[in-house]
MDTraj code that builds the backbone (N, CA, C; nanometers):
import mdtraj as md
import numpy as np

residues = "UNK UNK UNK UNK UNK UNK UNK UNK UNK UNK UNK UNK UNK UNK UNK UNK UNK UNK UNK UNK UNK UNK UNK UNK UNK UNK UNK UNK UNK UNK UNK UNK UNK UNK UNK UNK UNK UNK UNK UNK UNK UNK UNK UNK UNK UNK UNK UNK UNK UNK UNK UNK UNK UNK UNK UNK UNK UNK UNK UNK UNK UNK UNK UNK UNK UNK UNK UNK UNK UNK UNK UNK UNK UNK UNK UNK UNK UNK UNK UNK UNK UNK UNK UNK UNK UNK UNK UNK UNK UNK UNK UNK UNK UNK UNK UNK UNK UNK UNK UNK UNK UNK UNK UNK UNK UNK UNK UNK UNK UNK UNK".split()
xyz = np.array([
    [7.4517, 2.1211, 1.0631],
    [7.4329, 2.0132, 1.1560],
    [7.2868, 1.9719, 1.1608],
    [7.1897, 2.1043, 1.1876],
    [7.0756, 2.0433, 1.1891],
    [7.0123, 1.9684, 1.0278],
    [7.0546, 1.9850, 0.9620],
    [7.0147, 1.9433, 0.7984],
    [7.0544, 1.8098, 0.8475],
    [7.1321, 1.7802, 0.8512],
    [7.1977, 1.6251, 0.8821],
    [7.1587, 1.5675, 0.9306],
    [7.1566, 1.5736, 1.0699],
    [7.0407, 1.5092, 1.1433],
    [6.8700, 1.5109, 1.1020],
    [6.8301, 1.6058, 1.0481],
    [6.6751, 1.5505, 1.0374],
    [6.6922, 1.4641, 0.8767],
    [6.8439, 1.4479, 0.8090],
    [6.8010, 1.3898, 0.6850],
    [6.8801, 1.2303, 0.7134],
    [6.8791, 1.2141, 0.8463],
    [6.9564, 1.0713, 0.9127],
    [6.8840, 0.9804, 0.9097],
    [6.9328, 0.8711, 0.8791],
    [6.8628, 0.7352, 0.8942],
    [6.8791, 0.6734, 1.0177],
    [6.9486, 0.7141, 1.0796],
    [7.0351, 0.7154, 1.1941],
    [7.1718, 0.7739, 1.2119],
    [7.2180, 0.7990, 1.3312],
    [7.3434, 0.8843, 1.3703],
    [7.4020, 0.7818, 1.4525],
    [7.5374, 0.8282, 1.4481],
    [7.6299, 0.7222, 1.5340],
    [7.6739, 0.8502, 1.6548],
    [7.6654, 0.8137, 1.7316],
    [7.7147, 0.8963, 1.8673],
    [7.8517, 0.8358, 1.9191],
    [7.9606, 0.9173, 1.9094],
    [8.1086, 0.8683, 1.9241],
    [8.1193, 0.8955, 2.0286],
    [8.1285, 0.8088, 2.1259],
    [8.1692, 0.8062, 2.2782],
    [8.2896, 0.8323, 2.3773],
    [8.3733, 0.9617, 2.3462],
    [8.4702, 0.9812, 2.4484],
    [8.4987, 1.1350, 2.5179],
    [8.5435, 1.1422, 2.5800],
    [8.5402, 1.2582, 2.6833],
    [8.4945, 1.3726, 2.6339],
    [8.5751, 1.3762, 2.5342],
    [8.5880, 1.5576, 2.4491],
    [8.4832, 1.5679, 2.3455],
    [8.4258, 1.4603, 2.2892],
    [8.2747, 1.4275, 2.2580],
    [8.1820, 1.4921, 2.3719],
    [8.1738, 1.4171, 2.4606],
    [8.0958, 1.4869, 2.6108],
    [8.1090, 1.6283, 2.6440],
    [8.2194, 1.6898, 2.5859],
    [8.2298, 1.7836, 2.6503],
    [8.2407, 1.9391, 2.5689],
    [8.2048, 1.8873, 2.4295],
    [8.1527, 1.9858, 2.3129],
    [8.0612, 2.0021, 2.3232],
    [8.0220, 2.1403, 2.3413],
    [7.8834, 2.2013, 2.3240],
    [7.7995, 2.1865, 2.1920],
    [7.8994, 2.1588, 2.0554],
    [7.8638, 2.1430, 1.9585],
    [7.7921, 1.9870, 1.9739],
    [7.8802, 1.9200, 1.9941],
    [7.8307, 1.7779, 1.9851],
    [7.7159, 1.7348, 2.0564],
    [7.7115, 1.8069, 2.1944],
    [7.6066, 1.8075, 2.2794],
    [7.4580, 1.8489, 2.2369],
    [7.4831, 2.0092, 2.1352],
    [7.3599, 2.0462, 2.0660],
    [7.2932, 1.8467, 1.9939],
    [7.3932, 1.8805, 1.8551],
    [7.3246, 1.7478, 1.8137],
    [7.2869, 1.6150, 1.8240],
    [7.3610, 1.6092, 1.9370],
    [7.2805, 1.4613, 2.0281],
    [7.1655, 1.4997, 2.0808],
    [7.1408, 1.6206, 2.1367],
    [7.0325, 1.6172, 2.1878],
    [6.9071, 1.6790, 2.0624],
    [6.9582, 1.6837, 1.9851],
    [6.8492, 1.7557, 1.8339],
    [6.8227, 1.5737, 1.7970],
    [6.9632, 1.5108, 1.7893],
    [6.9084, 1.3734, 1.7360],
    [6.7867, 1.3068, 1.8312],
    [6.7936, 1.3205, 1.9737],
    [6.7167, 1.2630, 2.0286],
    [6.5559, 1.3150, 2.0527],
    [6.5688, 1.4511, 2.0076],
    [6.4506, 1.5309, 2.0125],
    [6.3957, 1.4895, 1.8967],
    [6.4400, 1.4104, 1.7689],
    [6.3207, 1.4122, 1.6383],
    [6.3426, 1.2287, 1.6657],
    [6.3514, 1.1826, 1.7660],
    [6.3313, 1.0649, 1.8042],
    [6.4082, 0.9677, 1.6915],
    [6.5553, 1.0369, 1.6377],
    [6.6186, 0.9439, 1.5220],
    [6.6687, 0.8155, 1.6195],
    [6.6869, 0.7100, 1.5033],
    [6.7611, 0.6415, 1.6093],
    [6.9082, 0.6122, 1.6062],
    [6.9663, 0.5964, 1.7135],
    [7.1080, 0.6015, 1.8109],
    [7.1649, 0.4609, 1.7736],
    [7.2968, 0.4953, 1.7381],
    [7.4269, 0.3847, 1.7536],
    [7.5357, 0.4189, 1.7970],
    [7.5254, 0.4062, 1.9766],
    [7.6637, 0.4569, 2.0433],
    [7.7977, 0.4059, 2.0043],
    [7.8993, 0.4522, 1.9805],
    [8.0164, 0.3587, 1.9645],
    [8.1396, 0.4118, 2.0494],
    [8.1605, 0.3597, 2.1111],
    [8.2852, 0.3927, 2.2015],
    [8.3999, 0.3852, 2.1206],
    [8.5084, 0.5328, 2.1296],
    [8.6201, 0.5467, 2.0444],
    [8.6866, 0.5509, 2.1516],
    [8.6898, 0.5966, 2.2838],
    [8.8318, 0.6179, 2.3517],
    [8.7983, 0.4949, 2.4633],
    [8.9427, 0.4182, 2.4643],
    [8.9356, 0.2788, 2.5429],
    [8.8770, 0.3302, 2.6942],
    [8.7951, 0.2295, 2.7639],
    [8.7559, 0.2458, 2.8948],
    [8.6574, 0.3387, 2.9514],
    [8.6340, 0.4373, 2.8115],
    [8.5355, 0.5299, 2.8185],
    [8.3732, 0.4389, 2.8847],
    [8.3995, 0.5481, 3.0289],
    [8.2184, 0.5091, 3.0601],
    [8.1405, 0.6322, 3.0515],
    [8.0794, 0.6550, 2.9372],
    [7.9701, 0.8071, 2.9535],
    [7.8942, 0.8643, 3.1008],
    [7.9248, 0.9693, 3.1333],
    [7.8759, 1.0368, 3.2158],
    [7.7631, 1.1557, 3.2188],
    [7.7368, 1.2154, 3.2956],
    [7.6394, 1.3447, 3.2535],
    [7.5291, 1.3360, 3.1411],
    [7.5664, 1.4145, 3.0865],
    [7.4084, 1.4376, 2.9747],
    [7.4683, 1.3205, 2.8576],
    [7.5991, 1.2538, 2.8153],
    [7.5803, 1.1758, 2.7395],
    [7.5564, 1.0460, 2.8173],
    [7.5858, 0.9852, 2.9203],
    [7.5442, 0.8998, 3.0102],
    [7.3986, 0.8777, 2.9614],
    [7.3504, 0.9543, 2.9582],
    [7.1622, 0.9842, 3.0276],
    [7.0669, 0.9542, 2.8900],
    [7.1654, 0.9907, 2.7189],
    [7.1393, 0.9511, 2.6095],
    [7.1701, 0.8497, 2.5974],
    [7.3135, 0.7844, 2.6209],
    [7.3089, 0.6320, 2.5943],
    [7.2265, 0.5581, 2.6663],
    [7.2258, 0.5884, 2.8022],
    [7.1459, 0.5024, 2.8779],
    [7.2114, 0.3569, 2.8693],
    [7.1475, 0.2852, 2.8366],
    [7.1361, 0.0826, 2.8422],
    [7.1378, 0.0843, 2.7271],
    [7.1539, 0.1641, 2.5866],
    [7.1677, 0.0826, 2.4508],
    [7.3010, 0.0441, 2.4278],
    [7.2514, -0.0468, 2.3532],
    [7.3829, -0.1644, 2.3099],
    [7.5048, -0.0374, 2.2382],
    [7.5805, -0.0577, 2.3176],
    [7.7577, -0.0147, 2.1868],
    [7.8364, -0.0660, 2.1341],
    [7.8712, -0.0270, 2.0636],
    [7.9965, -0.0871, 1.9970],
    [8.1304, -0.0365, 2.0276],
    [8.2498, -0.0934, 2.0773],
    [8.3842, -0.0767, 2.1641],
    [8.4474, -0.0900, 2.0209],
    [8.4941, 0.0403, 1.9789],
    [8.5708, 0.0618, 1.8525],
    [8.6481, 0.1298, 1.8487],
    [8.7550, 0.0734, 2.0411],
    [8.8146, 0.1993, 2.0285],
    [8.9880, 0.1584, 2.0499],
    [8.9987, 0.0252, 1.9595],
    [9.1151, 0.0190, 1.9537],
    [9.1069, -0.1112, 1.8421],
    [9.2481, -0.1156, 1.7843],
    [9.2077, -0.2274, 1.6356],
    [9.1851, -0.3627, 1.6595],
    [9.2126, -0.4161, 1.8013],
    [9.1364, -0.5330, 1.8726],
    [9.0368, -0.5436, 1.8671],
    [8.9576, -0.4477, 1.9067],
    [8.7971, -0.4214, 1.9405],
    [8.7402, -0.3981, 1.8057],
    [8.7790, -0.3238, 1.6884],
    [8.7408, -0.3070, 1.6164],
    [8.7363, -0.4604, 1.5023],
    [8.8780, -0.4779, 1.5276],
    [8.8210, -0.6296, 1.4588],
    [8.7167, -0.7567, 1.5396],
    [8.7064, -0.7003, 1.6153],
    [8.5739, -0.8228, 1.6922],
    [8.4715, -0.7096, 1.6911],
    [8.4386, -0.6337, 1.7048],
    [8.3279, -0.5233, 1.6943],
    [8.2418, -0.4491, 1.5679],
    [8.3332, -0.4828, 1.4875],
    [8.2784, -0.4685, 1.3307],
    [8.1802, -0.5238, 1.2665],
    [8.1896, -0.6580, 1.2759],
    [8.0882, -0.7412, 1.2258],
    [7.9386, -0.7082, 1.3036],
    [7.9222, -0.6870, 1.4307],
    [7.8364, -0.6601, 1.4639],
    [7.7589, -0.5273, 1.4614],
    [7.8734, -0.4294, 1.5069],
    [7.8143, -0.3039, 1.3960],
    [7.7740, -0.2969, 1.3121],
    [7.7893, -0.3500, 1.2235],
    [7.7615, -0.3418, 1.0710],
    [7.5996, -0.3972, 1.0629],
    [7.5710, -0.4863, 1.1345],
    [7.4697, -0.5890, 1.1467],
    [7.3949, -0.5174, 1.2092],
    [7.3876, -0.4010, 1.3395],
    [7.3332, -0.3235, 1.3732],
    [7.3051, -0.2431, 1.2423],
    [7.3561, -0.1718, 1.1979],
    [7.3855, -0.0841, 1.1150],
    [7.2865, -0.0888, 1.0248],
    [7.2940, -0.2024, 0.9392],
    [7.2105, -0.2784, 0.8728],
    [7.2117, -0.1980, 0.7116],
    [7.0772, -0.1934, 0.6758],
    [7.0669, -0.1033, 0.5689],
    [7.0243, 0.1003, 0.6008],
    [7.0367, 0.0870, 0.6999],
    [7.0048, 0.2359, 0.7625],
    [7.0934, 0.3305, 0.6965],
    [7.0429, 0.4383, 0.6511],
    [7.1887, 0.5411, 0.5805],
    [7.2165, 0.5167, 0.4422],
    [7.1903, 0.3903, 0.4079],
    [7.2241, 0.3629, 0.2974],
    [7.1476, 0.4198, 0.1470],
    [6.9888, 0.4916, 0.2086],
    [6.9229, 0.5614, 0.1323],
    [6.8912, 0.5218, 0.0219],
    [6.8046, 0.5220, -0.0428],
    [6.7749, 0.5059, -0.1939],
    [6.8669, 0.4982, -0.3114],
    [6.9392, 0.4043, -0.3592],
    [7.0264, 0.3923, -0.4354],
    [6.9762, 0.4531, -0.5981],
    [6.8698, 0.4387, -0.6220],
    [6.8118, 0.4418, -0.7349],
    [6.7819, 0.6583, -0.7194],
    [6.7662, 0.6800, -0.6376],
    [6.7147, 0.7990, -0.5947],
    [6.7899, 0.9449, -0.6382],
    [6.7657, 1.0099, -0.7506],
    [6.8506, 1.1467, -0.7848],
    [6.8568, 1.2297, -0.6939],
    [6.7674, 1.2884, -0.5999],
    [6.7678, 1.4133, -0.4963],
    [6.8823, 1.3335, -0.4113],
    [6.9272, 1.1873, -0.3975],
    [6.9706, 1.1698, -0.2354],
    [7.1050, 1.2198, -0.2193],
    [7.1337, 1.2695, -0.0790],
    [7.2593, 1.3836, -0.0618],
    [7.2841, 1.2756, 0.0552],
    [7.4422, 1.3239, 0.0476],
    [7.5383, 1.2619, 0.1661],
    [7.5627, 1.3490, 0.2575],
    [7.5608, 1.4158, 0.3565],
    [7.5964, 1.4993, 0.4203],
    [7.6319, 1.4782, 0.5396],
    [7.7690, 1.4581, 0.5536],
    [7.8957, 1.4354, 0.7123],
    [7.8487, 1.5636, 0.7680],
    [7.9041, 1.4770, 0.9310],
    [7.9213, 1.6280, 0.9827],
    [8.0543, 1.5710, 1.0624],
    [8.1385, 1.6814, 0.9443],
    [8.2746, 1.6076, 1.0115],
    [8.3177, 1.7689, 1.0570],
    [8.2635, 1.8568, 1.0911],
    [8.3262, 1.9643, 1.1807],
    [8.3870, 1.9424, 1.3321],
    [8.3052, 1.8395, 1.3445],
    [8.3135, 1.8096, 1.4829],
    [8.4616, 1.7148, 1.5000],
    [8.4891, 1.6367, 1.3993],
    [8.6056, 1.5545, 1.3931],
    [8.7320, 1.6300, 1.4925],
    [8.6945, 1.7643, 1.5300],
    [8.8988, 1.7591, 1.5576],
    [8.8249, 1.7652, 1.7165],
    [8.7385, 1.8007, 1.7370],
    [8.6466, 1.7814, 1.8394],
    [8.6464, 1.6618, 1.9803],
    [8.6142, 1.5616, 1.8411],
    [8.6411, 1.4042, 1.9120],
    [8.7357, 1.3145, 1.9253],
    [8.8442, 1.3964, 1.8291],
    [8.9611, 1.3346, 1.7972],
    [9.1074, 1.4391, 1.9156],
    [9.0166, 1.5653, 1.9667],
    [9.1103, 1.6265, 2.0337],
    [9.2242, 1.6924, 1.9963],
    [9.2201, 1.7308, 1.8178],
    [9.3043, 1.7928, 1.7720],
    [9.2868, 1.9082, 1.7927],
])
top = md.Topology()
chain = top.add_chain()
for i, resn in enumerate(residues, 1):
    res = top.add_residue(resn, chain, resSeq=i)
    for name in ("N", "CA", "C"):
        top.add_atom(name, md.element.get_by_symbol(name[0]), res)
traj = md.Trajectory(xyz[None], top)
């Protein structure tokens, strides 16, 4: 987890309860915000309003409501536009590594 985050161009912070309420997930939001990466909240579970310590990370930045295929088709385009070229890393570049951190997936997904 920590490899990932300090090799981020940015991180997306997935916004719903059981997100909030992983200690795992909690470590690396707050590691992301400690090396001052920068944040793209996106709300996955409908109606979700962040509370507690993820409340206090999102704060007032802009999100993206991607948490149903309505939202996602009006919410995409602008993500993406946020998004921009961030992550996308050096195309030309031999060392560059991809590295998910999809441990957390059953996490946020509540499996």
């Amino acid at each position: 987890m920590a490899q990932a985050v300090e090799g981020a161009a940015v991180v997306l912070i997935c916004m719903t309860e059981k997100y909030k309420d992983s200690p795992n997930c909690r470590t690396e939001a707050e590691y992301t915000h400690k090396l001052r990466k920068d944040i793209i909240p996106l709300r996955l579970q409908p109606q979700y309003n962040p509370d507690g310590w993820l409340g206090a990370l999102v704060g007032t930045k802009l999100y993206f409501d991607l948490s149903s295929e309505e939202r996602m088709e009006v919410n995409t385009e602008a993500f993406m536009k946020e998004l921009g070229d961030r992550g996308r890393g050096d195309q030309d570049a031999t060392d560059a590594v991809f590295l998910p951190v999809t441990r957390h997936t059953a996490e946020v997904e509540g499996d």
